[in-house]
Every structure is written in C-alpha cells, then in structure tokens.
mmCIF file of the N, C-alpha and C atoms, coordinates in Angstrom:
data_MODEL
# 
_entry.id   MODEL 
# 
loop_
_atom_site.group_PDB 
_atom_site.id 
_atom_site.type_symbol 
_atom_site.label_atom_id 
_atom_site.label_alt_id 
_atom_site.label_comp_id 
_atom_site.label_asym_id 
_atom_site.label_entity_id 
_atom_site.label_seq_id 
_atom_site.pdbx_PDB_ins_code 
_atom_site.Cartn_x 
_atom_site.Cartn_y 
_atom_site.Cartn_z 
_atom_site.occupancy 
_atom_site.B_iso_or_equiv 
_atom_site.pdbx_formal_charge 
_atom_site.auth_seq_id 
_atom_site.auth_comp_id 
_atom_site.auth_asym_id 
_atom_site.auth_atom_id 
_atom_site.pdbx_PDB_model_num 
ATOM 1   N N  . UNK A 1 1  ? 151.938 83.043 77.697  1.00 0.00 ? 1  UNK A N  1 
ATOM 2   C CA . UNK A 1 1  ? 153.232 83.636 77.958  1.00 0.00 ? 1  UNK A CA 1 
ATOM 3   C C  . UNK A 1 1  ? 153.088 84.784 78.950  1.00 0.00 ? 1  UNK A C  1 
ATOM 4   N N  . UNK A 1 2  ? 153.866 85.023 79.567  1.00 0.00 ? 2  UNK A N  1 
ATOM 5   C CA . UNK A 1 2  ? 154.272 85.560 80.779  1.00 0.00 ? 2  UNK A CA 1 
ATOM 6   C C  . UNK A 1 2  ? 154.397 86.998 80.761  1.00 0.00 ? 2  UNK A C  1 
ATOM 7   N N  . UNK A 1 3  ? 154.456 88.239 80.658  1.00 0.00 ? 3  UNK A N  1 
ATOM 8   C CA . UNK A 1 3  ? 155.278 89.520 80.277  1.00 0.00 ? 3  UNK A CA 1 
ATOM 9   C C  . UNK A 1 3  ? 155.850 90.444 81.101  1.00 0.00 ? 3  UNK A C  1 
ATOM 10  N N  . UNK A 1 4  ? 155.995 89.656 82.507  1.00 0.00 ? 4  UNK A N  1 
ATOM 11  C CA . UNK A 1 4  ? 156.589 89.740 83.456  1.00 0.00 ? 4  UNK A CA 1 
ATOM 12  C C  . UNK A 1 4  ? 157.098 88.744 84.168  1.00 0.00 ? 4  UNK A C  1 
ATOM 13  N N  . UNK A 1 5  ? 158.023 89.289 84.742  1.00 0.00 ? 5  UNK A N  1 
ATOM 14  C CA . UNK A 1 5  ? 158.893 87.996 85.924  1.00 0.00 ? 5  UNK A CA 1 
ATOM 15  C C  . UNK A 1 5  ? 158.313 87.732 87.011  1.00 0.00 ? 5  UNK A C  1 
ATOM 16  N N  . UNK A 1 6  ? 157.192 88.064 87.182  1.00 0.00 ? 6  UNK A N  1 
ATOM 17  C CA . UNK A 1 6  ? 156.494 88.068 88.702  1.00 0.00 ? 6  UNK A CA 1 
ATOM 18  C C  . UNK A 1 6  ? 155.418 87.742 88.465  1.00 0.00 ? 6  UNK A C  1 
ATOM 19  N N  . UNK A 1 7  ? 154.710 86.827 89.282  1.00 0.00 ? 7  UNK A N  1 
ATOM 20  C CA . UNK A 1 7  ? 153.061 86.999 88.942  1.00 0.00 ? 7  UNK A CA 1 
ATOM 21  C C  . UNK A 1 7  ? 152.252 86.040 90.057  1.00 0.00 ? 7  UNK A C  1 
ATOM 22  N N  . UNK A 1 8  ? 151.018 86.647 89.919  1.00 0.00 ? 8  UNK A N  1 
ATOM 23  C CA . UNK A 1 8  ? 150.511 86.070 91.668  1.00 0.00 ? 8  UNK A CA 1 
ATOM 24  C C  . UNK A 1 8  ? 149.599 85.164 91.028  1.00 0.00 ? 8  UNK A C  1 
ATOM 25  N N  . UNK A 1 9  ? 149.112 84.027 92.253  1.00 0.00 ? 9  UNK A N  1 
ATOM 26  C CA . UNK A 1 9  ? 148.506 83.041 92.162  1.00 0.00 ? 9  UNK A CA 1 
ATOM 27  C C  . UNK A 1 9  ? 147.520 83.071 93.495  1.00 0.00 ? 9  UNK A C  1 
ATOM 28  N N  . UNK A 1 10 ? 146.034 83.020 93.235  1.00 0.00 ? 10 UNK A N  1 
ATOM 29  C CA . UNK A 1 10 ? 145.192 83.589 94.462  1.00 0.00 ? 10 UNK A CA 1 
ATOM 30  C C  . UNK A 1 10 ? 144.062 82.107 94.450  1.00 0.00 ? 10 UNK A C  1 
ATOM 31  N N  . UNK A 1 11 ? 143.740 81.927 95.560  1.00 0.00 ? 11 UNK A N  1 
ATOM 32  C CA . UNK A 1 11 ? 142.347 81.048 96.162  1.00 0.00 ? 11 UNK A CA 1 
ATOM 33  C C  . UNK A 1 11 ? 141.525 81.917 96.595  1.00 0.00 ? 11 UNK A C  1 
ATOM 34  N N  . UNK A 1 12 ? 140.326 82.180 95.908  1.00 0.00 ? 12 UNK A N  1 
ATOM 35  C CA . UNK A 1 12 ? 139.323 83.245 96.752  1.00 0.00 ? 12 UNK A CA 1 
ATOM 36  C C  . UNK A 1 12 ? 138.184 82.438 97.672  1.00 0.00 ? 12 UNK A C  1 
ATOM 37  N N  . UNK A 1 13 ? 138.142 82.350 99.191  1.00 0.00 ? 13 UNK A N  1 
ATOM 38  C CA . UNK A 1 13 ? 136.995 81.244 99.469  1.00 0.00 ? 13 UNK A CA 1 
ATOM 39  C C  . UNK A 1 13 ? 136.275 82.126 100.239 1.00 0.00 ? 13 UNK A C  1 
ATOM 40  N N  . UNK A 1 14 ? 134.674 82.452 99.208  1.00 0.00 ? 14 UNK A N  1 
ATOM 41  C CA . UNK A 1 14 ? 133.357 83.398 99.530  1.00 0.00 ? 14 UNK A CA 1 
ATOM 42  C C  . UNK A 1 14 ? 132.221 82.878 100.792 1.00 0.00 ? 14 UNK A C  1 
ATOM 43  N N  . UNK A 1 15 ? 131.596 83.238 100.684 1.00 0.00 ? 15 UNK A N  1 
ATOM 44  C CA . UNK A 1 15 ? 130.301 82.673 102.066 1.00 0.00 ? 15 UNK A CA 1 
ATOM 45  C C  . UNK A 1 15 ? 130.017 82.065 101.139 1.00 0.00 ? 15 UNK A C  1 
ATOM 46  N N  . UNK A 1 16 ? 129.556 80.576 101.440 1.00 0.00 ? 16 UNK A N  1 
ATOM 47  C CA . UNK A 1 16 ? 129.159 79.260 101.257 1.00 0.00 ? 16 UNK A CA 1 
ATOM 48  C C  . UNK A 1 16 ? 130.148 78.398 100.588 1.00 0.00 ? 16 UNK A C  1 
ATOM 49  N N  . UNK A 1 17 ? 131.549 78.600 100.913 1.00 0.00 ? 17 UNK A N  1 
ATOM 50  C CA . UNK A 1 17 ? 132.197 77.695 100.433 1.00 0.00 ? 17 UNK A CA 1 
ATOM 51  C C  . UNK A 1 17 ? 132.629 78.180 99.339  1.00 0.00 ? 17 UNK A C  1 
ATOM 52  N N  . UNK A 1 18 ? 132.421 78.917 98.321  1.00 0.00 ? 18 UNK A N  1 
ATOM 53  C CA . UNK A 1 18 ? 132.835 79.135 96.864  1.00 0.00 ? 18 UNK A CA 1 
ATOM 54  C C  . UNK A 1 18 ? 134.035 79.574 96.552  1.00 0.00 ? 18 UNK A C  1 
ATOM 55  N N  . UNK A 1 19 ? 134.960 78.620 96.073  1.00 0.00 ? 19 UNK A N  1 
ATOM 56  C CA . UNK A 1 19 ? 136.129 78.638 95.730  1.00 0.00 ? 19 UNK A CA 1 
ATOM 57  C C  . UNK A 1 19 ? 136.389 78.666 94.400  1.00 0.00 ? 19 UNK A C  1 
ATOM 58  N N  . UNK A 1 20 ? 137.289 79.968 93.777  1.00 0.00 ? 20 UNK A N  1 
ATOM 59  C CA . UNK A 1 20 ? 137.788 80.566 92.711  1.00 0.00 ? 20 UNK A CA 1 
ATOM 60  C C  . UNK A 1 20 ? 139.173 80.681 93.032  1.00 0.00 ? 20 UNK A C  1 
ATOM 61  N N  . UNK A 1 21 ? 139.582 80.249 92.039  1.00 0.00 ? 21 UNK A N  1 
ATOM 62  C CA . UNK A 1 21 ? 141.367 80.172 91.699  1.00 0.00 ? 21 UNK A CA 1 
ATOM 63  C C  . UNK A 1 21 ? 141.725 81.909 90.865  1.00 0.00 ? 21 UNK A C  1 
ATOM 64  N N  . UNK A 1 22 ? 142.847 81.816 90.787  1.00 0.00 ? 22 UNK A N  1 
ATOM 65  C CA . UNK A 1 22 ? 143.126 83.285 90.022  1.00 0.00 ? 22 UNK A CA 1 
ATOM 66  C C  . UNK A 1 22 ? 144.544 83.412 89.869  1.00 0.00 ? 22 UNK A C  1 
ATOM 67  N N  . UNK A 1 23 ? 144.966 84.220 88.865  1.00 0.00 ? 23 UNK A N  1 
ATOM 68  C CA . UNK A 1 23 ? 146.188 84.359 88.283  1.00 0.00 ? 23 UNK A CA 1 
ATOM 69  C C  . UNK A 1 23 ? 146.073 86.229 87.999  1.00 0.00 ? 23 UNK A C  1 
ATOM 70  N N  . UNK A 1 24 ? 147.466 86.718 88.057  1.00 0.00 ? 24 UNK A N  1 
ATOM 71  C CA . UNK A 1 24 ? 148.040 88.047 87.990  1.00 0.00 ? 24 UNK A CA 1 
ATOM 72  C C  . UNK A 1 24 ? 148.922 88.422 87.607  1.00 0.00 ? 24 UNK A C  1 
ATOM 73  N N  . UNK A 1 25 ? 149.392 89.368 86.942  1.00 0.00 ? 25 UNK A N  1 
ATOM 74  C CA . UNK A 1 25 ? 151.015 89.689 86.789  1.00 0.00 ? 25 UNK A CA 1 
ATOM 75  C C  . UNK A 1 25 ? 151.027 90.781 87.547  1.00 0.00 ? 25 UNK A C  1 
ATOM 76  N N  . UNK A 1 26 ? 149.927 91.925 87.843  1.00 0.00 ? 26 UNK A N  1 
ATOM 77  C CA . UNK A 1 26 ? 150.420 93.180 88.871  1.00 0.00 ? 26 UNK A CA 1 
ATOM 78  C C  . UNK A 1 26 ? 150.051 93.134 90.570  1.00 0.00 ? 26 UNK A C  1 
ATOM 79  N N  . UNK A 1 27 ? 149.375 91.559 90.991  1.00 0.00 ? 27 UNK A N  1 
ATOM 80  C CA . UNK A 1 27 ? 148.998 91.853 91.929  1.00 0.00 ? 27 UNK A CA 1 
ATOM 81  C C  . UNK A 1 27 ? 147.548 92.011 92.733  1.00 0.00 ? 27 UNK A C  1 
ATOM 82  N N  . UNK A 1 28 ? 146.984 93.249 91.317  1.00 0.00 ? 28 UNK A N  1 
ATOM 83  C CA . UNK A 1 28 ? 145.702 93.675 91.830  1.00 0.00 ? 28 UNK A CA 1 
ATOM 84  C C  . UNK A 1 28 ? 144.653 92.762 91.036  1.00 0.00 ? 28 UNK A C  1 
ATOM 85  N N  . UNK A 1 29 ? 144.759 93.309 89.080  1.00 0.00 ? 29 UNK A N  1 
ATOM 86  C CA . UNK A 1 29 ? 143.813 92.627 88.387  1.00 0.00 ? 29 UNK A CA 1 
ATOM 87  C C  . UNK A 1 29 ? 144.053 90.576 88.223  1.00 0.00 ? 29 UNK A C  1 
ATOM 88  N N  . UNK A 1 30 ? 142.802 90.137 88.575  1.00 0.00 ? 30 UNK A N  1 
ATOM 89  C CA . UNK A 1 30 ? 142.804 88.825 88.721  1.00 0.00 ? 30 UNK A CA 1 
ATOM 90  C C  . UNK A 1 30 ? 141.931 87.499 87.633  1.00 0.00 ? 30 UNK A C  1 
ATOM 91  N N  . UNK A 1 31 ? 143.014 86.817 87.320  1.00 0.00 ? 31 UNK A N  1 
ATOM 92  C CA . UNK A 1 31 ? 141.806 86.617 85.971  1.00 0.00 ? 31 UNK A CA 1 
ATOM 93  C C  . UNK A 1 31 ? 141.988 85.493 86.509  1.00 0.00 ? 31 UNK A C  1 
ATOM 94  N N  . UNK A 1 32 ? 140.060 84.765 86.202  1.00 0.00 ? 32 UNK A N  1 
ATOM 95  C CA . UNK A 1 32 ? 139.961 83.557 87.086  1.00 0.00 ? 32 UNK A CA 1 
ATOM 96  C C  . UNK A 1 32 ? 140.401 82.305 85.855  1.00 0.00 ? 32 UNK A C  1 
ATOM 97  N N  . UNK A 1 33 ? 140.799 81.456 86.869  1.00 0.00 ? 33 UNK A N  1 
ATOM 98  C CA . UNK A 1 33 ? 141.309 80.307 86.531  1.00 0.00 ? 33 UNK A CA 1 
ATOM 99  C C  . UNK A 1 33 ? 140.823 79.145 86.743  1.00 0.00 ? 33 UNK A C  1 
ATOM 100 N N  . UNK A 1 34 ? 140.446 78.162 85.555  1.00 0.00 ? 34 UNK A N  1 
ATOM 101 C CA . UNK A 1 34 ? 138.667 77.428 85.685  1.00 0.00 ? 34 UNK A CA 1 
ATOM 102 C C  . UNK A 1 34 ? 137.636 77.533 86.263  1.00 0.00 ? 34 UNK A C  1 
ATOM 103 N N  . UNK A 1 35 ? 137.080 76.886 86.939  1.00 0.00 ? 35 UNK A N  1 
ATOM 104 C CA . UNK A 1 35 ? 135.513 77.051 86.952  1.00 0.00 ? 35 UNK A CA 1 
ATOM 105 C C  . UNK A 1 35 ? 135.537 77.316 88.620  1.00 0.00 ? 35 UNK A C  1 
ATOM 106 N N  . UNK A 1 36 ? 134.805 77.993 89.120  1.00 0.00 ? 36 UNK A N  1 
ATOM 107 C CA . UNK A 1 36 ? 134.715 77.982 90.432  1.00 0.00 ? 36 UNK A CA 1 
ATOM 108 C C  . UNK A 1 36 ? 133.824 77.003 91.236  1.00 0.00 ? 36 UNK A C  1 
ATOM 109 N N  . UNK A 1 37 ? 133.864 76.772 91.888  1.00 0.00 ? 37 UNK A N  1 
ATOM 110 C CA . UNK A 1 37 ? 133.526 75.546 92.494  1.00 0.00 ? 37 UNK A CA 1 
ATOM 111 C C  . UNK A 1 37 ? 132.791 75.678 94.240  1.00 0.00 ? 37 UNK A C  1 
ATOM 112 N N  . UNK A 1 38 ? 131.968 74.971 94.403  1.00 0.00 ? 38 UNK A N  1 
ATOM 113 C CA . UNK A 1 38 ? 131.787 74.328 96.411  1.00 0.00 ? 38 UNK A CA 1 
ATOM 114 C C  . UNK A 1 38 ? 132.741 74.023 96.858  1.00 0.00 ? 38 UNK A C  1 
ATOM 115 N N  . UNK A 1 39 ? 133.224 74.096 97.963  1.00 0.00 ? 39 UNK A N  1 
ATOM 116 C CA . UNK A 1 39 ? 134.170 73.471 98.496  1.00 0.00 ? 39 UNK A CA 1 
ATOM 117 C C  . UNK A 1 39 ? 133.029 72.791 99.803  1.00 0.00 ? 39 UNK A C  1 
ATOM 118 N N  . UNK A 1 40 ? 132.889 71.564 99.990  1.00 0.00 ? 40 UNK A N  1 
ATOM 119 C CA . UNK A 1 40 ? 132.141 71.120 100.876 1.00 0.00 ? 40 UNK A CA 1 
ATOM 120 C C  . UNK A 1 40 ? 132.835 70.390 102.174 1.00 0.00 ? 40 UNK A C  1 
ATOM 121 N N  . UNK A 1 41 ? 132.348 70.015 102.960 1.00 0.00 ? 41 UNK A N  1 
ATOM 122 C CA . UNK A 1 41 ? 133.180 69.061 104.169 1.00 0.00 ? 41 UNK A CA 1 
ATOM 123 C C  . UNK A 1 41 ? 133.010 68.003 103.658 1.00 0.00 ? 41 UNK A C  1 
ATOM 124 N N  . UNK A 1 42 ? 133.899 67.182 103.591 1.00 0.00 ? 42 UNK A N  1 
ATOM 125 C CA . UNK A 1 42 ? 134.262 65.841 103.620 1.00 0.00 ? 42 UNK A CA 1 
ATOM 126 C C  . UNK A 1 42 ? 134.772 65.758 102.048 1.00 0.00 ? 42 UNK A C  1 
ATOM 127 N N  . UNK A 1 43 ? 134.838 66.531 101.507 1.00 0.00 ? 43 UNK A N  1 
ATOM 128 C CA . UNK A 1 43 ? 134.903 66.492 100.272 1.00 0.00 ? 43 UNK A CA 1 
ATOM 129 C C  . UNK A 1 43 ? 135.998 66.883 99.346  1.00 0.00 ? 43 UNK A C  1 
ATOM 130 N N  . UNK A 1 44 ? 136.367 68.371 100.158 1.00 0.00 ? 44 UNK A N  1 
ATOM 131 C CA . UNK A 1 44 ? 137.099 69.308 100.057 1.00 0.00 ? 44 UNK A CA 1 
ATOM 132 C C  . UNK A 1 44 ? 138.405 69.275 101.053 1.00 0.00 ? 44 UNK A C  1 
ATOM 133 N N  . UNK A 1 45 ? 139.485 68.985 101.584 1.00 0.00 ? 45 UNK A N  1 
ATOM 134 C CA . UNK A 1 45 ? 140.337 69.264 102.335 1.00 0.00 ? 45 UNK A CA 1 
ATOM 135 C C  . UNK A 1 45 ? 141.136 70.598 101.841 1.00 0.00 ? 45 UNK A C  1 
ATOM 136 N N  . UNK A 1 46 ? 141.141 71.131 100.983 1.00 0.00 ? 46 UNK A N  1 
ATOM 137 C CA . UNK A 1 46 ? 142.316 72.258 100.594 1.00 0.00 ? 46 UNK A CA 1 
ATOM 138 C C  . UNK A 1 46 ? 142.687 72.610 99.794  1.00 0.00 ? 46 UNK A C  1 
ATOM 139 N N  . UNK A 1 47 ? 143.068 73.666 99.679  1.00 0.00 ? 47 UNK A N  1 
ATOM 140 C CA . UNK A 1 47 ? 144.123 73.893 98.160  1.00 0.00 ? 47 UNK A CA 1 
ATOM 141 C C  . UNK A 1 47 ? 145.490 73.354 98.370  1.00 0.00 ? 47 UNK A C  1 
ATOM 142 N N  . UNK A 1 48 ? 145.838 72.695 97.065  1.00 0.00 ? 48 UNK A N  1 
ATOM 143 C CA . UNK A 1 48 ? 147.983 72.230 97.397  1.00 0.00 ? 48 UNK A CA 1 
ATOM 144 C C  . UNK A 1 48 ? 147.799 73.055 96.522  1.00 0.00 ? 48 UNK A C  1 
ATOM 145 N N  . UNK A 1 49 ? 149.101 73.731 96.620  1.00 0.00 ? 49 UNK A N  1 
ATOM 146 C CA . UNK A 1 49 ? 149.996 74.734 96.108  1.00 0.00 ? 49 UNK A CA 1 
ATOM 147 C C  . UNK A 1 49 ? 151.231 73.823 95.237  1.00 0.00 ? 49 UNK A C  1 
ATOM 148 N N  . UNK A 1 50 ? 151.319 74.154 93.804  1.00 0.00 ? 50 UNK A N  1 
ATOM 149 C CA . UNK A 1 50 ? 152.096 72.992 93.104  1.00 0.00 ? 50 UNK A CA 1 
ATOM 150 C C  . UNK A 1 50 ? 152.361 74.476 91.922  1.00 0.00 ? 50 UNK A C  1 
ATOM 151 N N  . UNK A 1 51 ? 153.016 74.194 91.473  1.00 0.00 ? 51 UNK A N  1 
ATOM 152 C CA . UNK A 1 51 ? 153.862 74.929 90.090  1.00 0.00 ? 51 UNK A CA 1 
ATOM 153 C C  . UNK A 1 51 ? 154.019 74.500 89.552  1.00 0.00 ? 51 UNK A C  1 
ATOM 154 N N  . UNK A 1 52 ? 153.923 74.258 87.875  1.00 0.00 ? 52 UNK A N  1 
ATOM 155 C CA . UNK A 1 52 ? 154.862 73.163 86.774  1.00 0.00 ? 52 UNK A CA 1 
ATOM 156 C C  . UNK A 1 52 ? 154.943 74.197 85.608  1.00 0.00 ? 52 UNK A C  1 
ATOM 157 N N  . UNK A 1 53 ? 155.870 74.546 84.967  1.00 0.00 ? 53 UNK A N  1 
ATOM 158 C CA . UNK A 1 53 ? 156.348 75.034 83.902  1.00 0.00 ? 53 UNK A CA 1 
ATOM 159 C C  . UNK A 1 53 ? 157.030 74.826 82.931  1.00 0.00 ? 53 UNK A C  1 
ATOM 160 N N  . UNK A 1 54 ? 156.710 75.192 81.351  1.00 0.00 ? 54 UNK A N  1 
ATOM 161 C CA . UNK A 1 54 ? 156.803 74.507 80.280  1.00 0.00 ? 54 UNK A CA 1 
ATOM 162 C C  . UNK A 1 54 ? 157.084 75.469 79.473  1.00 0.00 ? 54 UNK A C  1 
ATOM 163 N N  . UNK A 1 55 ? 157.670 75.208 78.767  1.00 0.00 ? 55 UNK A N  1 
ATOM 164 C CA . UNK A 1 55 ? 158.079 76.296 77.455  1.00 0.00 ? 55 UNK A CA 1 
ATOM 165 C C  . UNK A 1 55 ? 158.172 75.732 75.946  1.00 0.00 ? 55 UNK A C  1 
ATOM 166 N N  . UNK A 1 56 ? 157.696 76.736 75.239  1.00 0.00 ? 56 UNK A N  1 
ATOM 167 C CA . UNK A 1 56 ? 156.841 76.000 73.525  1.00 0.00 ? 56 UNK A CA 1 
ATOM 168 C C  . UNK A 1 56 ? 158.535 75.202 73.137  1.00 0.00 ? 56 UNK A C  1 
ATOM 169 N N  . UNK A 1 57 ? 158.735 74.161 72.731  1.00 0.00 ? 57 UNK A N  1 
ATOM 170 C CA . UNK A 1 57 ? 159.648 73.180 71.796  1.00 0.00 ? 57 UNK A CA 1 
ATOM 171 C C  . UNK A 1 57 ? 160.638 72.680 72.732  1.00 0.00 ? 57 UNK A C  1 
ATOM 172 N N  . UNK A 1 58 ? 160.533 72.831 74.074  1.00 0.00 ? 58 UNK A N  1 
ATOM 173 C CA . UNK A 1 58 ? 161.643 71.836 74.437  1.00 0.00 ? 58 UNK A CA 1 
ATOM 174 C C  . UNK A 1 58 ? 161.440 70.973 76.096  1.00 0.00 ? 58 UNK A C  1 
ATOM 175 N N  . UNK A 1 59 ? 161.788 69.739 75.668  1.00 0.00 ? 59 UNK A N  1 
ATOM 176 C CA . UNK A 1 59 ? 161.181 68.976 76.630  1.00 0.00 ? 59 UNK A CA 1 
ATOM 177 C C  . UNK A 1 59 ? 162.504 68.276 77.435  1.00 0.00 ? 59 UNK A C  1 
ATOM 178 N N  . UNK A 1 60 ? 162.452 68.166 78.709  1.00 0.00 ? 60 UNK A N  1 
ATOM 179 C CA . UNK A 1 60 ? 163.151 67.668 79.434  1.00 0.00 ? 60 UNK A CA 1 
ATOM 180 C C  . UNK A 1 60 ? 164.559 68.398 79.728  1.00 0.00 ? 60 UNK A C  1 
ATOM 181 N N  . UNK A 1 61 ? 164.708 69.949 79.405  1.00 0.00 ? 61 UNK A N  1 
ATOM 182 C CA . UNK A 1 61 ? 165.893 70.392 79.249  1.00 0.00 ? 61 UNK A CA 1 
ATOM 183 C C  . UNK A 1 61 ? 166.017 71.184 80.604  1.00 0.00 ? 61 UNK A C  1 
ATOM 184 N N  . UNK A 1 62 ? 167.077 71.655 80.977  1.00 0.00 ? 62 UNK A N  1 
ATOM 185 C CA . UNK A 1 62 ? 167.610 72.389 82.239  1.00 0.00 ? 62 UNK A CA 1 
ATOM 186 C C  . UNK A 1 62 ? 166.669 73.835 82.684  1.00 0.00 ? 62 UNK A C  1 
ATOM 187 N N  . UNK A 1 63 ? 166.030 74.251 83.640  1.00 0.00 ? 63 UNK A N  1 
ATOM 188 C CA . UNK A 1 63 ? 165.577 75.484 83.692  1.00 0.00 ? 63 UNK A CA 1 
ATOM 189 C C  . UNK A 1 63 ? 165.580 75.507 84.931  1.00 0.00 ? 63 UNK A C  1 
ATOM 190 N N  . UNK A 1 64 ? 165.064 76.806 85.542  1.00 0.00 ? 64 UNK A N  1 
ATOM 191 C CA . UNK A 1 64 ? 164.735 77.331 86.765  1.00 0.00 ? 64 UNK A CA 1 
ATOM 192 C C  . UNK A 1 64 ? 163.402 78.068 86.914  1.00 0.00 ? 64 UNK A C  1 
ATOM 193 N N  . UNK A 1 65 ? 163.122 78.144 88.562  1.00 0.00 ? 65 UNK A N  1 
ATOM 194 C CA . UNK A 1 65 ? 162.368 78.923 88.874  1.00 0.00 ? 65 UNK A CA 1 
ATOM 195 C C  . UNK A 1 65 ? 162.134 78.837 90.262  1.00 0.00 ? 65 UNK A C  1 
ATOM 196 N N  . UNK A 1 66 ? 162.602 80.414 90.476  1.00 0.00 ? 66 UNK A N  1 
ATOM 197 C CA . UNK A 1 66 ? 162.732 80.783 91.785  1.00 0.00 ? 66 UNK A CA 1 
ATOM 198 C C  . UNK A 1 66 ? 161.804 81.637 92.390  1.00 0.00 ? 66 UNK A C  1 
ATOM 199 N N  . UNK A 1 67 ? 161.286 80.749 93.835  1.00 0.00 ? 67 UNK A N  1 
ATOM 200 C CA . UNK A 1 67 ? 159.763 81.095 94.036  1.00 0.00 ? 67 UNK A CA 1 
ATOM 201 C C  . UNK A 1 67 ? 160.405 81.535 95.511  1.00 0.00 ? 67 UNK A C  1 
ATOM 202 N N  . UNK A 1 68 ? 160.759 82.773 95.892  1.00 0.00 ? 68 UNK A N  1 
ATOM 203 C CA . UNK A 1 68 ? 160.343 83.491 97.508  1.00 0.00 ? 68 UNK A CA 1 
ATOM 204 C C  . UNK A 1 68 ? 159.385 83.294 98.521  1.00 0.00 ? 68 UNK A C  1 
ATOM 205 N N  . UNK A 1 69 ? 158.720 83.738 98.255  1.00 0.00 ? 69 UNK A N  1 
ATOM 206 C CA . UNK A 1 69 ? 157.585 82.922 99.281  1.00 0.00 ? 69 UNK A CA 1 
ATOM 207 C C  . UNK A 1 69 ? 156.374 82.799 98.696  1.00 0.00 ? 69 UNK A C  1 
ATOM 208 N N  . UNK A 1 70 ? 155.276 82.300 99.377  1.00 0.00 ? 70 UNK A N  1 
ATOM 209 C CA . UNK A 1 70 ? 154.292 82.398 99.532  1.00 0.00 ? 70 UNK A CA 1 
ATOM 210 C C  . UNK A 1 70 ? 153.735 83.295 100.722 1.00 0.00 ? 70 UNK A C  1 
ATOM 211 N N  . UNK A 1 71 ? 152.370 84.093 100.410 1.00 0.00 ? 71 UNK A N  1 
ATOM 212 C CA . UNK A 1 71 ? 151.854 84.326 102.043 1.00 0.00 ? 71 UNK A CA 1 
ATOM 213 C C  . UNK A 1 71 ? 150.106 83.879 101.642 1.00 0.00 ? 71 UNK A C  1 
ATOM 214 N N  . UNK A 1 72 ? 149.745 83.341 102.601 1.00 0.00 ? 72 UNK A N  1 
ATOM 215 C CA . UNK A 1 72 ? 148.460 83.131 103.091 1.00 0.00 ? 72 UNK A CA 1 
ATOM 216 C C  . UNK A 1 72 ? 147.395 84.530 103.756 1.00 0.00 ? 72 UNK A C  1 
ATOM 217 N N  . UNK A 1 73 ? 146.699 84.506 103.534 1.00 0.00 ? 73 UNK A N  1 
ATOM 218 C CA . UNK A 1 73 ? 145.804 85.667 104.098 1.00 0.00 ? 73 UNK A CA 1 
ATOM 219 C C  . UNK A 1 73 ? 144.529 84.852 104.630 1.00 0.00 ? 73 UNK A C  1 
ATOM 220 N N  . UNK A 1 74 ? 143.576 85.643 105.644 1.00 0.00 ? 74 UNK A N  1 
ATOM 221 C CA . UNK A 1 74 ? 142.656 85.084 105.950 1.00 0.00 ? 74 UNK A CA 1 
ATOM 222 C C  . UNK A 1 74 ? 141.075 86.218 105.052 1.00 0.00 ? 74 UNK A C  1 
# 
C-alpha cells in the first residue's frame, strides 16, 4: 500500500551493464525492486515502462490513474 499519491519508479544502468529497478514515494530514498541484473547486447533491448494496479477485494471494477509524465535522465 501506497501512503502517498505520488511515487517514483527508477532504472539504474551502472558500468557493465547492471541494471536495478527501484521504487519511491519521496523521490530520493529508493528501494530496489527484484533482482538486479546484466543487461547484455543482443539480449537486452530496454526497459518498457507499463503500470498495472490492483486493490485488495475487487476485481474488474471502475478506477483511475493519472500519470503526468515521465522524464528520462542520462
């Protein structure tokens, strides 16, 4: 559960390829999100950017979620 209305979603890619996912609610502190991984050539094309959200007891019912942007960094 959530305890804010806002919250960031990060790709960290280190020298040699090493790609770590990450999740936030302020921005700064980043808690990683499964296992980090190689990203290799031929192997690897990218991160997709996808959202899906669920809430405890109800399935298939009306909701929202309104996403502003994204930004990319190098």
């Amino acid at each position: 559960m959530l305890s804010s209305n806002e919250f960031y979603l990060r790709v960290r890619i280190q020298k040699g390829g090493i790609a770590t996912f990450g999740s936030s609610i302020d921005g700064k502190t980043f808690t990683t999100v499964g296992t980090p991984f190689t990203a290799r050539e031929g192997r690897w094309i990218g991160a997709k950017v996808g959202l899906f959200f669920t809430r405890p007891g109800k399935f298939n019912d009306a909701g929202t979620a309104d996403v502003d942007w994204f930004r990319f960094e190098k």
